[in-house]
C-alpha positions as CSV (number, residue, x, y, z in Angstrom):
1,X,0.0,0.0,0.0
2,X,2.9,2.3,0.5
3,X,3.6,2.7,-3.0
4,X,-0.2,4.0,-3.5
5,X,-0.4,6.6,-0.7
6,X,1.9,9.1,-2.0
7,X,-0.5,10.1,-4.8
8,X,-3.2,10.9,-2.3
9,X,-0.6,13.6,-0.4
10,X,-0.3,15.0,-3.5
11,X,-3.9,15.6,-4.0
12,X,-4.5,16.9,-0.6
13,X,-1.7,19.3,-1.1
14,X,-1.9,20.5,-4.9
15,X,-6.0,20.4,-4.2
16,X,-5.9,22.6,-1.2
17,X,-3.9,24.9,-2.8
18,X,-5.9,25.1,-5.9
19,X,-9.0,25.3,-3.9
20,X,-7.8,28.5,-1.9
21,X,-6.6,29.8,-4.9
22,X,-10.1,29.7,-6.9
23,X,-12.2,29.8,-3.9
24,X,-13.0,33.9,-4.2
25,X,-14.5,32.9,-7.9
26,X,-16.3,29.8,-5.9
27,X,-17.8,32.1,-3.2
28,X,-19.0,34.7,-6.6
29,X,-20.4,32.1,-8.7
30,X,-22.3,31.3,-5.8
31,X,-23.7,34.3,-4.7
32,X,-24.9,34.8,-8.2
33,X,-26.3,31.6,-9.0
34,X,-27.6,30.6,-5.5
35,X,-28.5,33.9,-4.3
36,X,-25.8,33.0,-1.1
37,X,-23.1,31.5,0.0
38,X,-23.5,27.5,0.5
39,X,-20.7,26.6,3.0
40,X,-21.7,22.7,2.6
41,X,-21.2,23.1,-1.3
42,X,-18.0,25.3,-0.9
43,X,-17.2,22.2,1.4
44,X,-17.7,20.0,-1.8
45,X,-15.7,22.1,-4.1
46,X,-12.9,22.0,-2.0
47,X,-13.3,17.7,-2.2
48,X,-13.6,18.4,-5.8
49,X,-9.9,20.0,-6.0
50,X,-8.0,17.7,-4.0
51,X,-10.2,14.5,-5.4
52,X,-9.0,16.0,-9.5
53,X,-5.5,16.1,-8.4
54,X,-5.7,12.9,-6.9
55,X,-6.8,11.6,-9.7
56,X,-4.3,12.7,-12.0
57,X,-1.9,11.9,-9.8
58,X,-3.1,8.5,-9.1
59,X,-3.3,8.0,-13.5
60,X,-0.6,10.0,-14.6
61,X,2.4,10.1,-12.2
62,X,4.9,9.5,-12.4
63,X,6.4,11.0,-15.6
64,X,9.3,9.3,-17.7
65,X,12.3,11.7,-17.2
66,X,13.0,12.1,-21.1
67,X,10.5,12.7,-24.1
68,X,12.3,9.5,-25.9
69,X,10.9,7.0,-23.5
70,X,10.4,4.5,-25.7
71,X,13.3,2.3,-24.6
72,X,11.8,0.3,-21.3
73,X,8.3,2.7,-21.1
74,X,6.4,-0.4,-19.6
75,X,3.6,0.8,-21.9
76,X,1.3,-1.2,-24.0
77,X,-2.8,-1.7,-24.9
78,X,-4.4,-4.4,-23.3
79,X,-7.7,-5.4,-24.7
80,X,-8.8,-8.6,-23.3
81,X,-11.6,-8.1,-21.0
82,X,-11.2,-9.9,-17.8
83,X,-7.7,-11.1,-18.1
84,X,-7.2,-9.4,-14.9
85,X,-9.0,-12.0,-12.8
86,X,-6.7,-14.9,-14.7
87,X,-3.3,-12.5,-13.1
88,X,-4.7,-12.8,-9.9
89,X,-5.3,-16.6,-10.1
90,X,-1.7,-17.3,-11.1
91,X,0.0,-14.8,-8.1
92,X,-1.9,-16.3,-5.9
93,X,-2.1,-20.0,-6.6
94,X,-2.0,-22.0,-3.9
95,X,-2.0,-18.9,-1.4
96,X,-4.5,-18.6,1.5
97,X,-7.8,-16.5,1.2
98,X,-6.4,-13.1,3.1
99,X,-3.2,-14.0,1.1
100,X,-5.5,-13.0,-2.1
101,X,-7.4,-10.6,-1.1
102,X,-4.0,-8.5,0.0
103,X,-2.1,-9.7,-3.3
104,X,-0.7,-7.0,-5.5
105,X,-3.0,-8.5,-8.4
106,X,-6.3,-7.8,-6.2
107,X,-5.5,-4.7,-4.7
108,X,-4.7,-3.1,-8.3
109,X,-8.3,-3.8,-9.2
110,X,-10.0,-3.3,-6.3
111,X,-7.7,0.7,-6.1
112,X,-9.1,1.0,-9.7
113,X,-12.8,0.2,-8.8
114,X,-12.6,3.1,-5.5
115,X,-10.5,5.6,-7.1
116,X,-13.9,6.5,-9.0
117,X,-16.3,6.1,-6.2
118,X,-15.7,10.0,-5.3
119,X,-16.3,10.7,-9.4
120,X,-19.8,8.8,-9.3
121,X,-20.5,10.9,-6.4
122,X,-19.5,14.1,-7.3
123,X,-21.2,14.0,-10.4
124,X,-24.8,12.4,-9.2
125,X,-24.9,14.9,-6.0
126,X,-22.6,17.9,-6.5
127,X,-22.7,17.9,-10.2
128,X,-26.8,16.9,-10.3
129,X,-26.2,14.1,-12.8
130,X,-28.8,10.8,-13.1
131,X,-27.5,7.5,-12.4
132,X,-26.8,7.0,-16.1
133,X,-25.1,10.3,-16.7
134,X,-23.0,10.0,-14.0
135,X,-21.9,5.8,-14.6
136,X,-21.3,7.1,-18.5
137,X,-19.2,10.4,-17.5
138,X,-17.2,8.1,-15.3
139,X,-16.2,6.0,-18.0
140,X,-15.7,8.5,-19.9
141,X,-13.3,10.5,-18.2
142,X,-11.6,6.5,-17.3
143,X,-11.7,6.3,-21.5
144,X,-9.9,9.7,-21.5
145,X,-7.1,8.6,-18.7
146,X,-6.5,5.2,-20.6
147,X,-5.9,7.2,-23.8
148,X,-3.8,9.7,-22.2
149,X,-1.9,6.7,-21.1
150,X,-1.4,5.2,-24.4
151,X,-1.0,8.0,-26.4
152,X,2.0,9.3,-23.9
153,X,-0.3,12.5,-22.9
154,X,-0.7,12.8,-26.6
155,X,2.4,13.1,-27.6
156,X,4.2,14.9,-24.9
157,X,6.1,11.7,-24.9
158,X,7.2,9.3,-28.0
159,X,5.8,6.2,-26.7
160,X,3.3,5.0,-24.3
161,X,5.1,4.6,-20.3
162,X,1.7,3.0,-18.7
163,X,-0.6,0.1,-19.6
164,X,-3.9,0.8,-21.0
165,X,-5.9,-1.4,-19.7
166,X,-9.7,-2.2,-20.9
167,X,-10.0,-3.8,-17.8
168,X,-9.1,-0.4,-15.9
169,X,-11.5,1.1,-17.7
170,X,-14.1,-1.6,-16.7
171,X,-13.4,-1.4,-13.0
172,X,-13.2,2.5,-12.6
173,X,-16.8,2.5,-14.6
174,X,-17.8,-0.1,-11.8
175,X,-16.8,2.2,-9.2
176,X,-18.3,5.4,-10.8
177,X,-21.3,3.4,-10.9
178,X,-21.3,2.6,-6.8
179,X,-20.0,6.3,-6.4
180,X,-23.2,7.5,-8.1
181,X,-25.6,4.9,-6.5
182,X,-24.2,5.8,-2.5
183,X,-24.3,9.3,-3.8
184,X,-27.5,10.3,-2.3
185,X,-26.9,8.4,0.8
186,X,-23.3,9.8,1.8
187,X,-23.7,13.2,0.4
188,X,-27.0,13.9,1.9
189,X,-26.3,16.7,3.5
190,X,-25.1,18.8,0.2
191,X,-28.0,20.6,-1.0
192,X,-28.8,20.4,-4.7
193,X,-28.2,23.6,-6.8
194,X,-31.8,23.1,-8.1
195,X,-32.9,24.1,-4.7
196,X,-30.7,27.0,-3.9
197,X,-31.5,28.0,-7.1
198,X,-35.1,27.9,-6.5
199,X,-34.5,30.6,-4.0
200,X,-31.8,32.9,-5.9
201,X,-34.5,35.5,-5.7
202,X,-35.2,36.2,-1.5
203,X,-33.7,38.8,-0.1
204,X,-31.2,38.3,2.6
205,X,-29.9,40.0,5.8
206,X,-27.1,42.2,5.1
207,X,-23.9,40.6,6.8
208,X,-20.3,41.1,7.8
209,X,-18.9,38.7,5.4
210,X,-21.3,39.5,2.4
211,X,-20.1,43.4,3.1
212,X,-16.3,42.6,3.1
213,X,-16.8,40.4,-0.1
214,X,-18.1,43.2,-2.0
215,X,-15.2,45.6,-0.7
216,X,-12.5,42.8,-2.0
217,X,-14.4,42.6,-5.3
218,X,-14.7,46.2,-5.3
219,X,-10.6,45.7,-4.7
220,X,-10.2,43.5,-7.7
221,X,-12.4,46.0,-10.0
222,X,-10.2,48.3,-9.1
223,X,-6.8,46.5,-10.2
224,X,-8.7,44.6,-13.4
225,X,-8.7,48.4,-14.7
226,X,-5.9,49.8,-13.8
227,X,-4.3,46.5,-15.7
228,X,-6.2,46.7,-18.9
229,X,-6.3,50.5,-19.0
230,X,-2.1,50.1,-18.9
231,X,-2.3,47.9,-21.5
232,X,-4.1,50.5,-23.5
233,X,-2.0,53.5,-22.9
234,X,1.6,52.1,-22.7
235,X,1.7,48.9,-24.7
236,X,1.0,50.7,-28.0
237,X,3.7,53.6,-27.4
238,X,6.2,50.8,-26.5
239,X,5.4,48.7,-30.0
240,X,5.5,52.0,-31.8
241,X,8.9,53.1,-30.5
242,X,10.7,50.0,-29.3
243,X,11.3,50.8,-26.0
244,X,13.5,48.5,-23.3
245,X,14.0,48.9,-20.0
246,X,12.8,51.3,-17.6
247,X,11.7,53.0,-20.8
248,X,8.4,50.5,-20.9
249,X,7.6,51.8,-17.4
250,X,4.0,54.5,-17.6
251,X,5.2,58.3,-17.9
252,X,3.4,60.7,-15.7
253,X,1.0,61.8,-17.9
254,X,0.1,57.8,-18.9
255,X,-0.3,57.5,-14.9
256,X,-3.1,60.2,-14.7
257,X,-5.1,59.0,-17.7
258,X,-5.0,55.2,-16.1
259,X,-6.5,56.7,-12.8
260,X,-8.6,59.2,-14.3
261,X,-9.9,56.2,-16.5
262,X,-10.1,54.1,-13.7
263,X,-12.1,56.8,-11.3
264,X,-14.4,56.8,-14.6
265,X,-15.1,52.7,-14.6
266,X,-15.0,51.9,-11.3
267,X,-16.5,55.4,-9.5
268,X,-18.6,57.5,-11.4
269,X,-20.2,54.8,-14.0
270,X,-21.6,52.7,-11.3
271,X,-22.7,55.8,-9.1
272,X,-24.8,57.3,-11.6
273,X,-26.1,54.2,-13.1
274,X,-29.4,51.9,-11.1
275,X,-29.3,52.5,-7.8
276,X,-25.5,53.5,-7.5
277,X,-24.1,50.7,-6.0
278,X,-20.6,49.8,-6.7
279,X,-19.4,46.6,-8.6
280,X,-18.5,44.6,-5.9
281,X,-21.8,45.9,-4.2
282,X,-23.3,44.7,-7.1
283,X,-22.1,41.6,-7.5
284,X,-23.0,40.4,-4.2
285,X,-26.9,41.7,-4.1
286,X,-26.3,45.2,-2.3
287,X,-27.7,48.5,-3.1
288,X,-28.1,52.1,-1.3
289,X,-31.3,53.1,-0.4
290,X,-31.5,56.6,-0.1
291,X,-33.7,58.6,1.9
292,X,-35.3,60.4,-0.8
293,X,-35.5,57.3,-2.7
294,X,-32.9,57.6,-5.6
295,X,-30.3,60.1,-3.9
296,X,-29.4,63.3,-6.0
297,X,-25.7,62.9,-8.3
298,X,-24.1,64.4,-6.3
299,X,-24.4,62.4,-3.1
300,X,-23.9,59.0,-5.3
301,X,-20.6,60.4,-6.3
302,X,-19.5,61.6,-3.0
303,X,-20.5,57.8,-1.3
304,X,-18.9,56.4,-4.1
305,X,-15.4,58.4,-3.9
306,X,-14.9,58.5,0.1
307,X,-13.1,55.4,0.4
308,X,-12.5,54.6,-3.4
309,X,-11.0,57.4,-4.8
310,X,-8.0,57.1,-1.9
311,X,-7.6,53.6,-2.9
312,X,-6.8,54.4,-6.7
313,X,-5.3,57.9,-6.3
314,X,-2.3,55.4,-4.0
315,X,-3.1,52.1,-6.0
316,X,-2.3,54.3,-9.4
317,X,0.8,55.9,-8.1
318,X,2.2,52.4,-7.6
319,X,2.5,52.9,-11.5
320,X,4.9,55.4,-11.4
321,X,8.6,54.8,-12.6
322,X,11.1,54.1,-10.0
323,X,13.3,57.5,-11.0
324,X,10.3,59.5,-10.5
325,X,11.7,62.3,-7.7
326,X,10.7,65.2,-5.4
327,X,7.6,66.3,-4.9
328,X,5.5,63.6,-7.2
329,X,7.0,61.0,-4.9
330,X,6.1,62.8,-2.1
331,X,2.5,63.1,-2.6
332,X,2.1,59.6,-3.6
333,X,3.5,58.5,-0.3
334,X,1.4,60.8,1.3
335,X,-1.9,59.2,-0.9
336,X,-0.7,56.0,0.0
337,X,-0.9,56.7,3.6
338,X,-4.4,58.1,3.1
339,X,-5.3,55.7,1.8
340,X,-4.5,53.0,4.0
341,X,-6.2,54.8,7.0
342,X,-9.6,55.5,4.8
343,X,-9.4,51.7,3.8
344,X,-8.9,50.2,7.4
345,X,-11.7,52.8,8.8
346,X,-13.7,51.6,6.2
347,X,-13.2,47.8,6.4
348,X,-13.0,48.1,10.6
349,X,-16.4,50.0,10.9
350,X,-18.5,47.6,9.2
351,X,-19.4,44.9,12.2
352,X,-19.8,48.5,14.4
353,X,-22.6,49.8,11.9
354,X,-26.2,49.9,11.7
355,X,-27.3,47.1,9.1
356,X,-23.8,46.6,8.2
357,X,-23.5,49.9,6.0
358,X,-19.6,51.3,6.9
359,X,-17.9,54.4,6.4
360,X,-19.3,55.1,3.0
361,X,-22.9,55.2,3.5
362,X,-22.4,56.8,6.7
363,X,-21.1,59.7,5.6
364,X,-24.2,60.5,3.3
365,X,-26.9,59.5,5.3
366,X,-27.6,56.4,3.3
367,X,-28.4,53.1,4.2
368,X,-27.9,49.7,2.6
369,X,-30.1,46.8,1.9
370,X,-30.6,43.6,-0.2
371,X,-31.2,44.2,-3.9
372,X,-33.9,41.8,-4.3
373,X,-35.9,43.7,-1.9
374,X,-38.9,44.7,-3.5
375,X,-39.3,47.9,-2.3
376,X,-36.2,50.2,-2.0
């Protein structure tokens, strides 16, 4: 068995690290398609990530050291369905009964039947597959490893370096299939995404984390534009004139047309637009209410600068070319500064806050609720 467990640290390692990695997209996807945040499905994507890297592990490590493998790859098709059984009658002729069951022959098929009992039921409960769909995406995906296997991951490598084995493919079907019959048994507690999505729609209490998770995405909107607005002002003057070096870094006046445009996308667009939310706000079912009912320019502007026009004035500056000197440097430092206060006043004084709305709201007069609400 020792020669089969250190696959499995390497999916609980390499999964866990992709998991925390993609889990701010999980946690969106979420909020948008359920409405809210499902801790016992977040619990199943995070199975999902460590079982996929398992499983490649499991089929595809390890990897010849050269591309020209062919000379001792211990590769080759086998198509004979059911030879398997006739291996484990000759090792373990004349053996006892436990001696069987724990023979090398046995084990192999009875690793290949379980490694795809977590696939049958992932896809019949997480996924919301039927018993058939999930038995044939099992075998499908086991169709896909064996020919990964065979073709030397399609031609990363000259010749095959593992068996591909119809009998493989015949056991991890069988255990796709038990995976996907258990499935509602095991994994009772995950809730379907039919159901959460049959209540996308209700408004919800306005909470901590829901609050700071619109602030981070309001973060990420913030360097998304500041990225792609770069790209549009210095990569075409760098094409056009060739420049290397420190040259390639944004002049001054390239620095003030990426925040201006980024004050534009991120600030003054969503404040004048619907009900003057921000994008993160947005993204995770928050609007203003205002206590005139649709709040006058003005006001939507000011809510939406206090703590977000700091952050890009400081998150801009970070453009600025290292020889930049006196008195620009200064003031960016001193932005910077600002900025970090505004945003740690701002991220501090939700939880302290009547229904959760900060320093931004605050400092208008505005409230914040749901956006499903149906009146606002």
């Amino acid at each position: 068995m020792s020669g089969w467990t250190w696959q499995a640290w390497v999916g609980l390692v390499g999964g866990t690290l992709i998991f925390f990695a993609v889990l701010g997209p999980i946690l969106l996807v979420q909020l948008r398609r359920y409405g809210q945040m499902s801790l016992p499905r977040v619990i199943g994507a995070a199975a999902v990530s460590v079982y996929a890297v398992a499983l490649v592990a499991y089929t595809l490590l390890p990897l010849p050291d050269t591309r020209d493998n062919c000379v001792g790859s211990g590769g080759s098709l086998e198509l004979i369905p059911g030879h398997s059984i006739g291996d484990i009658a000759r090792e373990t002729a004349g053996q006892s009964l436990l001696s069987t069951l724990t023979s090398h022959a046995m084990l192999q098929v009875v690793m290949n039947v379980i490694l795809f009992i977590p696939f049958g039921a992932i896809a019949r409960r997480y996924w919301n597959r039927s018993l058939g769909v999930s038995i044939l995406l099992g075998a499908l995906v086991s169709l896909l490893v064996e020919s990964t296997q065979l073709t030397g991951i399609w031609g990363l490598y000259e010749c095959s370096y593992r068996v591909a084995d119809v009998d493989d493919l015949i056991a991890n079907t069988a255990g796709a299939a038990i995976g996907a019959l258990i499935a509602p048994i095991v994994l009772a507690w995950m809730p379907s995404s039919h159901a959460l999505r049959a209540t996308r729609g209700a408004a919800r209490p306005v909470t901590v984390w829901r609050r700071w998770f619109g602030m981070i995405l309001d973060a990420v909107a913030v360097q998304v534009s500041i990225t792609v607005l770069s790209l549009v002002f210095v990569v075409p003057r760098v094409l056009l004139t060739g420049a290397t070096g420190p040259a390639n870094d944004p002049t001054l006046p390239e620095v003030l047309s990426i925040g201006a445009g980024t004050v534009i996308v991120v600030i003054v667009l969503p404040a004048l637009i619907g009900s003057g939310a921000s994008l993160g706000q947005r993204l995770v079912w928050l609007a203003p209410q205002w206590r005139d009912g649709r709040g006058s320019a003005v006001r939507r502007l000011y809510r939406a600068s206090v703590v977000a026009l700091p952050y890009i004035a400081a998150t801009t500056a970070g453009q600025l070319p290292e020889a930049t000197q006196g008195p620009t440097q200064t003031i960016a430092g001193f932005v910077g500064l600002l900025s970090a206060l505004v945003v740690t006043i701002a991220v501090a004084s939700v939880p302290f806050t009547r229904n959760r709305h900060g320093l931004s709201f605050t400092s208008v007069g505005a409230d914040l609720r749901d956006a499903r609400t149906t009146t606002p």
